[in-house]
NUTILUM-45626 format. One record per atom (N, C-alpha, C): atom name; x negated, y negated, z negated; residue number from 1. Coordinates in steps of 0.001 Angstrom, whole numbers. Example, Ala and Ser with C-alpha at 12.3 -4.5 7.8 and 13.67 -1.06 7.14 Angstrom:
N | -13190 | 5690 | -7800 | 1
CA | -12300 | 4500 | -7800 | 1
C | -13200 | 3300 | -7800 | 1
N | -12850 | 2250 | -7080 | 2
CA | -13670 | 1060 | -7140 | 2
C | -12900 | -30 | -7870 | 2
***
This chain:
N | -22098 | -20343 | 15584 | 1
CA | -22604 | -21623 | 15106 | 1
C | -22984 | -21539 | 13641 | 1
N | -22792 | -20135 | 13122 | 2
CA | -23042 | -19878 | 11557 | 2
C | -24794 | -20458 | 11224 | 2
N | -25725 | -19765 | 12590 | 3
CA | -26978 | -20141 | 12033 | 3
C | -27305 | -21846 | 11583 | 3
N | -27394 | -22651 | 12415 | 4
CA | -27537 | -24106 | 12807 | 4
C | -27064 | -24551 | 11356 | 4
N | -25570 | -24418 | 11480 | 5
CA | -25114 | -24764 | 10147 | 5
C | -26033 | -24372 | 8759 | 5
N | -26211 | -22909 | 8529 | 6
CA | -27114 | -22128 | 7755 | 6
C | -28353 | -23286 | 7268 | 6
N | -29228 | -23636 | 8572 | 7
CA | -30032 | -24066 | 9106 | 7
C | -30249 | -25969 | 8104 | 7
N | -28762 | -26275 | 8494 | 8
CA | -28767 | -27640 | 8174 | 8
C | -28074 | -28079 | 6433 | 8
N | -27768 | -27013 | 5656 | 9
CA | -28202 | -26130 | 4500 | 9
C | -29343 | -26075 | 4100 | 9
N | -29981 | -25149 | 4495 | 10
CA | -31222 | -25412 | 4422 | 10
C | -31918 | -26501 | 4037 | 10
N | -31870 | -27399 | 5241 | 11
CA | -32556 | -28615 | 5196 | 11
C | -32281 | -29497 | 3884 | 11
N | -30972 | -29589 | 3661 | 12
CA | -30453 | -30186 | 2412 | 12
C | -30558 | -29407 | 1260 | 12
N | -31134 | -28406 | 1137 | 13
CA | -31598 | -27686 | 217 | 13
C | -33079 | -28160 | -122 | 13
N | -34056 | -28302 | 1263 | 14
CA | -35089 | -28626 | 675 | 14
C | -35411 | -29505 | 617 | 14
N | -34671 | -30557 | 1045 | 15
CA | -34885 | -32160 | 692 | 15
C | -34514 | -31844 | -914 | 15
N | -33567 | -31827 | -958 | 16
CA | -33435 | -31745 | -2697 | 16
C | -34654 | -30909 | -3988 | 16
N | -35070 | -29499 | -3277 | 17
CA | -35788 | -29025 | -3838 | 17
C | -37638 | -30034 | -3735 | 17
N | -37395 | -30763 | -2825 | 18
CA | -39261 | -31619 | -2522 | 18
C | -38647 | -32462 | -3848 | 18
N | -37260 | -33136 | -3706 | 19
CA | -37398 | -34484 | -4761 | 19
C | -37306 | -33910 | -6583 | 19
N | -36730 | -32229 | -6775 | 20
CA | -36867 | -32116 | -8152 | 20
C | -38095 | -31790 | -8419 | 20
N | -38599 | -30887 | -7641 | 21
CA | -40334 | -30222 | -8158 | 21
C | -41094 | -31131 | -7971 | 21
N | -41259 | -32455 | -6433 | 22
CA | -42555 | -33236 | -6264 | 22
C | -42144 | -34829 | -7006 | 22
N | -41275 | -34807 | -7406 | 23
CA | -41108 | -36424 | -7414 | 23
C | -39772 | -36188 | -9065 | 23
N | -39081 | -35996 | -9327 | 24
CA | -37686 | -35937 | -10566 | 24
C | -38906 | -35013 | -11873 | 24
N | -39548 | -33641 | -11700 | 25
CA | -40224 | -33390 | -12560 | 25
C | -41574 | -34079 | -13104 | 25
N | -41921 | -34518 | -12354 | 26
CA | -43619 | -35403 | -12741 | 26
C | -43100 | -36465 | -13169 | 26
N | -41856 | -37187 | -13081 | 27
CA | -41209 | -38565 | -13767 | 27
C | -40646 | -38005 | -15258 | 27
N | -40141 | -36637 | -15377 | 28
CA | -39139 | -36740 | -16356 | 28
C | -40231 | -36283 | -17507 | 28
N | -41777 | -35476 | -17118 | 29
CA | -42643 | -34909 | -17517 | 29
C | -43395 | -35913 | -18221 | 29
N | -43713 | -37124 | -17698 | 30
CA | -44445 | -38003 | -17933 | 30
C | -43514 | -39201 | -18774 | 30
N | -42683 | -39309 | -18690 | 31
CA | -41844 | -39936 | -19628 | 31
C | -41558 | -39099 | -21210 | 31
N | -41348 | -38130 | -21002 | 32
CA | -41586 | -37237 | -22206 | 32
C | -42532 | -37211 | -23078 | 32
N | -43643 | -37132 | -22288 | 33
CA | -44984 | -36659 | -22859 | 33
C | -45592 | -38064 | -23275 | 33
N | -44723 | -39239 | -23016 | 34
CA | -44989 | -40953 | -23191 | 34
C | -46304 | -41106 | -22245 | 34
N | -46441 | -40878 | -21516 | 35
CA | -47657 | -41420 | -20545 | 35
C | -47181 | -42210 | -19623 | 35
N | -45838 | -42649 | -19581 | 36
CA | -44896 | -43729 | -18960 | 36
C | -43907 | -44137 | -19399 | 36
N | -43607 | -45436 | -18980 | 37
CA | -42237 | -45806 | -19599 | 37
C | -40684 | -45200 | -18745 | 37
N | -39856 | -45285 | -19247 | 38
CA | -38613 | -44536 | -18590 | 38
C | -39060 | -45512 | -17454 | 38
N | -38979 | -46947 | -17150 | 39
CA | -38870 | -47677 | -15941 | 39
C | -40376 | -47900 | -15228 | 39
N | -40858 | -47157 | -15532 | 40
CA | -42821 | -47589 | -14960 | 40
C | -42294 | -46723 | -13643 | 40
N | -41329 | -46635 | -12951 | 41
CA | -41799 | -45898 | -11580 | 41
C | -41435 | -46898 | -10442 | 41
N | -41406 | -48460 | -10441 | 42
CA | -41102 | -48692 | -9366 | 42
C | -41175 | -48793 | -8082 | 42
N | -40174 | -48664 | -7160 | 43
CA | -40832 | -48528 | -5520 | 43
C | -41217 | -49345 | -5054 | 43
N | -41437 | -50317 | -5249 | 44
CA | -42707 | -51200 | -4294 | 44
C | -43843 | -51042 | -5044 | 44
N | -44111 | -50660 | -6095 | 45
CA | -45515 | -50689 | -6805 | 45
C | -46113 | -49182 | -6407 | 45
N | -47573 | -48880 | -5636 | 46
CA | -47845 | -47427 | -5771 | 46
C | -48047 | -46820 | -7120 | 46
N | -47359 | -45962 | -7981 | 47
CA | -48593 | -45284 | -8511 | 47
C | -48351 | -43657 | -8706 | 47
N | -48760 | -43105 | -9568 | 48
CA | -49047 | -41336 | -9616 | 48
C | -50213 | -41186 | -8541 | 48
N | -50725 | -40020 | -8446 | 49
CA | -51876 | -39360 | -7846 | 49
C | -51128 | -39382 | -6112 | 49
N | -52580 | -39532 | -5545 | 50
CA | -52438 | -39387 | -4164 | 50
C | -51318 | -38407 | -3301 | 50
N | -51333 | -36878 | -4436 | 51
CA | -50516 | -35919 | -3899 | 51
C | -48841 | -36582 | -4027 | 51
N | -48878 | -37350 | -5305 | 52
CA | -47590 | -37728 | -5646 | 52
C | -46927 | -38419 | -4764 | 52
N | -47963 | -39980 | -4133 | 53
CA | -47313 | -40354 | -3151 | 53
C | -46993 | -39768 | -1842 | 53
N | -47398 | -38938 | -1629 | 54
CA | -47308 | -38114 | -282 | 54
C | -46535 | -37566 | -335 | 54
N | -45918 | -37207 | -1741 | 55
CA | -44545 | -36435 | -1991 | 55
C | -43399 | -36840 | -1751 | 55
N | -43668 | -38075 | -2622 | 56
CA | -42912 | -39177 | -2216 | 56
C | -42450 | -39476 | -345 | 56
N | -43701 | -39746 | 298 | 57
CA | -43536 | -40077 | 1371 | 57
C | -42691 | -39051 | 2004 | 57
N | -43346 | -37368 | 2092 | 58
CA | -42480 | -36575 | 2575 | 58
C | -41064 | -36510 | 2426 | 58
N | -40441 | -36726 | 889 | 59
CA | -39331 | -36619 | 432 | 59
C | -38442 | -37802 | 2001 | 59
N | -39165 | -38812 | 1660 | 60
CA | -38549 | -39806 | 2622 | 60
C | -38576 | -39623 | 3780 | 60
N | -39535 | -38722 | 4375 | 61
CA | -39447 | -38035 | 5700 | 61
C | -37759 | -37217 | 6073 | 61
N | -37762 | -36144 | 4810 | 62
CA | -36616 | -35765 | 4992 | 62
C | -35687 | -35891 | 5367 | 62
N | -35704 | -37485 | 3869 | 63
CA | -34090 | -38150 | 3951 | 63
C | -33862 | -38925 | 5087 | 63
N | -34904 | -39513 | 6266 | 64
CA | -34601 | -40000 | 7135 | 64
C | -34210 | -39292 | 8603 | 64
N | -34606 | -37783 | 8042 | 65
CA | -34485 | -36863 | 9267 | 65
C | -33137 | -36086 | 9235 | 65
N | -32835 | -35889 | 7974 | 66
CA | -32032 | -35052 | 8169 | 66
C | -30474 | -35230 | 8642 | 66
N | -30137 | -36600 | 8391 | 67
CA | -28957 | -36917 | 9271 | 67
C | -28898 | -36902 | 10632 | 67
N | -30183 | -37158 | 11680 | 68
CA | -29995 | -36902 | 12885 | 68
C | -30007 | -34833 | 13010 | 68
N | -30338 | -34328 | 12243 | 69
CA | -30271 | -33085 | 12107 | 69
C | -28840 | -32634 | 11650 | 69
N | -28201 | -33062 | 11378 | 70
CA | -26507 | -32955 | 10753 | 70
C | -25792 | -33215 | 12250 | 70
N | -26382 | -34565 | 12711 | 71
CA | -25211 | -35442 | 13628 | 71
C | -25129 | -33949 | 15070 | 71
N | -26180 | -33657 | 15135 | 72
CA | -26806 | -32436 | 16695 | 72
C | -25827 | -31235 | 15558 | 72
N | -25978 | -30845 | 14522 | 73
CA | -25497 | -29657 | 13849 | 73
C | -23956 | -29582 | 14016 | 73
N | -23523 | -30842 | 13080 | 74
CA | -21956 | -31187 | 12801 | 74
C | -21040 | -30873 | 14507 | 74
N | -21703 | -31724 | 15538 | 75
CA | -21161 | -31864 | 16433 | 75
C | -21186 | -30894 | 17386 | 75
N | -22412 | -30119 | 17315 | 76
CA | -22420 | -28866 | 17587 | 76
C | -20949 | -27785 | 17562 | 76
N | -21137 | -27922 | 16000 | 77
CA | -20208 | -26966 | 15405 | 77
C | -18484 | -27237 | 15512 | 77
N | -18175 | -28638 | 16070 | 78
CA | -17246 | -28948 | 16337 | 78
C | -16843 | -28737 | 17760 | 78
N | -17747 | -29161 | 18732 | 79
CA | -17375 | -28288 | 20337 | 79
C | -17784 | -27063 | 20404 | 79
N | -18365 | -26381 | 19431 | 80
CA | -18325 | -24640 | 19157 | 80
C | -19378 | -24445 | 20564 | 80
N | -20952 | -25114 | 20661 | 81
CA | -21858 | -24884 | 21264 | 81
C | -22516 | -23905 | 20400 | 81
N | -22107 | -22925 | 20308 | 82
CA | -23045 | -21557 | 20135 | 82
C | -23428 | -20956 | 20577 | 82
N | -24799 | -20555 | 20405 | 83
CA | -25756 | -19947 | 21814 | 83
C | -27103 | -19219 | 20684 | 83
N | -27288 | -18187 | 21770 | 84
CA | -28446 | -17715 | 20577 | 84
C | -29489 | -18639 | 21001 | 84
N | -29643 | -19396 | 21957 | 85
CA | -30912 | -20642 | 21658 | 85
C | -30529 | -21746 | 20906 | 85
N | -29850 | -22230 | 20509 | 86
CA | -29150 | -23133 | 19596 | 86
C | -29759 | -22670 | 18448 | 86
N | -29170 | -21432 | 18054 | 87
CA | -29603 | -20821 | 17108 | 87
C | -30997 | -20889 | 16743 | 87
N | -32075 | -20621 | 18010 | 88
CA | -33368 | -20188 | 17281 | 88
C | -33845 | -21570 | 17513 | 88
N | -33718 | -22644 | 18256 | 89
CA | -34100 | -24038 | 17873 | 89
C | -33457 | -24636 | 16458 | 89
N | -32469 | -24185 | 16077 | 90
CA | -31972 | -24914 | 14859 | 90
C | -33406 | -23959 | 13610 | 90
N | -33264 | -22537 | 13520 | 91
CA | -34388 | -21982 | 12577 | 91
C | -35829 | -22794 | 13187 | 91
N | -36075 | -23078 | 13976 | 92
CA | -37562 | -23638 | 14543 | 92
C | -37705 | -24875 | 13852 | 92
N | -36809 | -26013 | 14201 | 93
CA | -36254 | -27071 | 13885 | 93
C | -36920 | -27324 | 11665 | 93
N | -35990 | -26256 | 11676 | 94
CA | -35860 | -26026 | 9964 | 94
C | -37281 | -25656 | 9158 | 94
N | -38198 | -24457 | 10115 | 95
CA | -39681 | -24266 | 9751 | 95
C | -40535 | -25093 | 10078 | 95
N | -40521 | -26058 | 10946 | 96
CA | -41144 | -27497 | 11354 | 96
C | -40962 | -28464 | 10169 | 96
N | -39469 | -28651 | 9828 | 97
CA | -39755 | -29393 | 8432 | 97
C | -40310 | -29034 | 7714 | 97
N | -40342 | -27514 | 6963 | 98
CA | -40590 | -27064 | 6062 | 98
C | -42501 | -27210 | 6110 | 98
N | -42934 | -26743 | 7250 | 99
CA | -44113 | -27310 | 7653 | 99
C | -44772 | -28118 | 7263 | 99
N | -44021 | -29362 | 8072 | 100
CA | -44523 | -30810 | 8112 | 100
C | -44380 | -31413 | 6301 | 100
N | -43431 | -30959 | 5723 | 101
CA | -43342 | -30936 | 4399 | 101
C | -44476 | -31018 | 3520 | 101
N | -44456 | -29539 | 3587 | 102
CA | -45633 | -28828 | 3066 | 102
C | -47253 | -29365 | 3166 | 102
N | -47476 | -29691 | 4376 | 103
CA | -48886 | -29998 | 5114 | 103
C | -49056 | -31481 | 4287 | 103
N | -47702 | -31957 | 4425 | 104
CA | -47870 | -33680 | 4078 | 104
C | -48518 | -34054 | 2488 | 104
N | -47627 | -32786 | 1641 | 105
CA | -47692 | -32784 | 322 | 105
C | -49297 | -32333 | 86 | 105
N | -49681 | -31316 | 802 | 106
CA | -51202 | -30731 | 518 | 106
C | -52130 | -31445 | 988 | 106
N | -52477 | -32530 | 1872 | 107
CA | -53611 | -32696 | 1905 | 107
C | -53400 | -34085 | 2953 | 107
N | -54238 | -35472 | 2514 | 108
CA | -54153 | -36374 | 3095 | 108
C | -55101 | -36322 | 4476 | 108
N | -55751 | -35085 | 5069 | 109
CA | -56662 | -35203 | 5986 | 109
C | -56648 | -35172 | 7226 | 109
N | -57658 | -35681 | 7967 | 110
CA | -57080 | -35584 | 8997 | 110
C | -56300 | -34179 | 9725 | 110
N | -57005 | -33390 | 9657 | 111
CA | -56548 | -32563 | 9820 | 111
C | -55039 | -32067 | 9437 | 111
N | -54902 | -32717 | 8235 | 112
CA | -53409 | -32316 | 7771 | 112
C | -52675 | -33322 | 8953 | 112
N | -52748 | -34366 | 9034 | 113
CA | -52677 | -35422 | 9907 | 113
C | -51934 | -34893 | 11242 | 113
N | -52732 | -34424 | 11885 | 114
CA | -52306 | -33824 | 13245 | 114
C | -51578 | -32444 | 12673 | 114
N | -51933 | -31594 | 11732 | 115
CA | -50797 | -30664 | 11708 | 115
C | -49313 | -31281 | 11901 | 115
N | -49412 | -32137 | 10684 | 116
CA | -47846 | -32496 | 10568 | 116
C | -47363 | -32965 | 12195 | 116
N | -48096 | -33735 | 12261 | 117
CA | -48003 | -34289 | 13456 | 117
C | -47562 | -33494 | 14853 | 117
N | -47351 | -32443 | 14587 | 118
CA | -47284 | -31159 | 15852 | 118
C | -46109 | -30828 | 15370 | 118
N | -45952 | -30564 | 13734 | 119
CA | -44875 | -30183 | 13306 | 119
C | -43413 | -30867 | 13515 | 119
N | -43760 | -32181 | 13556 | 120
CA | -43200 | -33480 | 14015 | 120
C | -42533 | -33251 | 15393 | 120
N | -43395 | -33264 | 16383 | 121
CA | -43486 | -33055 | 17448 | 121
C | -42333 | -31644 | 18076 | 121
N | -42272 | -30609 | 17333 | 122
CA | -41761 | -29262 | 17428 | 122
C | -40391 | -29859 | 16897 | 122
N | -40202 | -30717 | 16025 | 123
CA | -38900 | -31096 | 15514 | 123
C | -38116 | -32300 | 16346 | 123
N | -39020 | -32533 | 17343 | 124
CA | -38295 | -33877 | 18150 | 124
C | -37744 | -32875 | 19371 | 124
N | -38770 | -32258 | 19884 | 125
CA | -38208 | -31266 | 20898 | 125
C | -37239 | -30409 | 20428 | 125
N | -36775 | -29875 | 19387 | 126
CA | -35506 | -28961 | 19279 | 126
C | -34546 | -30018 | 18588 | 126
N | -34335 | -31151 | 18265 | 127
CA | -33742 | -31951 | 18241 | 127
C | -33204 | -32402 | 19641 | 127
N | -33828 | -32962 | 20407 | 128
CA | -33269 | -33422 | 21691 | 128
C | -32651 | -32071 | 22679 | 128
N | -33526 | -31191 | 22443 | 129
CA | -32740 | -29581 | 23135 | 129
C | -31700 | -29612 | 22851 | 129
N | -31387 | -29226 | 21283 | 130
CA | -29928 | -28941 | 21031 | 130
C | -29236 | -30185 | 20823 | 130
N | -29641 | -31285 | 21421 | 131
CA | -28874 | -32357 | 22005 | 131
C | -28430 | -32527 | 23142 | 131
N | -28983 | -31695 | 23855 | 132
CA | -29017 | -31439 | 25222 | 132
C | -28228 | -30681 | 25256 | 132
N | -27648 | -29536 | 24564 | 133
CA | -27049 | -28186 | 24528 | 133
C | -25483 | -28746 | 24352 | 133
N | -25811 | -29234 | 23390 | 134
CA | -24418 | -30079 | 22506 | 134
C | -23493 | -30819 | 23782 | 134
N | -24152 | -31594 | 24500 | 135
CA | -23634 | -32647 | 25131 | 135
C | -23012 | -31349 | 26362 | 135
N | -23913 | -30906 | 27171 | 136
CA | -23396 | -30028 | 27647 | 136
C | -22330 | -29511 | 27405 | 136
N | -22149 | -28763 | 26256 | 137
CA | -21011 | -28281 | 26041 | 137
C | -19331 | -29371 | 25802 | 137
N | -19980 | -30492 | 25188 | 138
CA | -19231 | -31518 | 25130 | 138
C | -18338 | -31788 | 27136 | 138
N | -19650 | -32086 | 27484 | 139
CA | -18868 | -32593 | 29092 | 139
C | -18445 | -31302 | 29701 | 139
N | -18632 | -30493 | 29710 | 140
CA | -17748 | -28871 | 29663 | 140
C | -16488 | -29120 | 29751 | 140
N | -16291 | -29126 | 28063 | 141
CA | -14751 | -29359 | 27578 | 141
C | -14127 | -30086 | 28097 | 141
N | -14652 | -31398 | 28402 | 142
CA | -13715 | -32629 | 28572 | 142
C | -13672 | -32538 | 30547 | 142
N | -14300 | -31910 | 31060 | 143
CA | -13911 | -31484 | 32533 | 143
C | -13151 | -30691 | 32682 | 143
N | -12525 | -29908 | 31350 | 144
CA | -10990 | -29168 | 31829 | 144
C | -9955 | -29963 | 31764 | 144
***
């Protein structure tokens, strides 16, 4: 169960790494350099460049994903469902974000559009798999 875990690491690694490089440096940069006020960033108001909000948006992609990515991980790792497919859906799982991330931050087009969108897609299916895996192993246990 070392990978998954690894895996969901990861994830909280790069949620953190989207919010210092796309969103904590362009605030602390621009406050410095006085081209904003410490408080000019509020969240209901848009502003920064198109890429910024998308950064933004992704960041929030993350933070809304990655707890159902913990809850399949954590619980995983607690009925000790380890499997080398566990495993390579949890790394799949993890390059789908990183993906959908990425695609979201680079380019508002359509095309980026449906990438993410697949990427999305690749992350709902190894989500519900190793939900599937999990539970399994769960009603396993509890039938001895």
């Amino acid at each position: 169960m070392h990978t998954p875990l690894l895996c969901l690491l990861g994830f909280g690694a790069w949620t953190l790494l989207v919010a210092v490089l796309g969103i904590v440096t362009p605030r602390v940069l621009a406050v410095a350099m006085g081209t904003a006020p410490e408080g000019g960033f509020p969240a209901d108001v848009p502003h920064g460049s198109d890429r910024y909000r998308r950064t933004m948006r992704a960041h929030l992609n993350c933070v809304e994903n990655l707890p159902l990515f913990a809850a399949v991980v954590l619980t995983g790792a607690v009925v000790h469902a380890d499997s080398p497919r566990m495993d390579a859906l949890a790394i799949t799982y993890l390059a789908a974000r990183v993906a959908q991330t990425v695609i979201h931050v680079a380019s508002g087009s359509r095309a980026a559009v449906n990438l993410r969108f697949t990427a999305f897609v690749v992350q709902a299916v190894c989500l519900v798999w190793m939900g599937v895996l999990v539970a399994r192993t769960l009603g396993a246990a509890a039938a001895v």
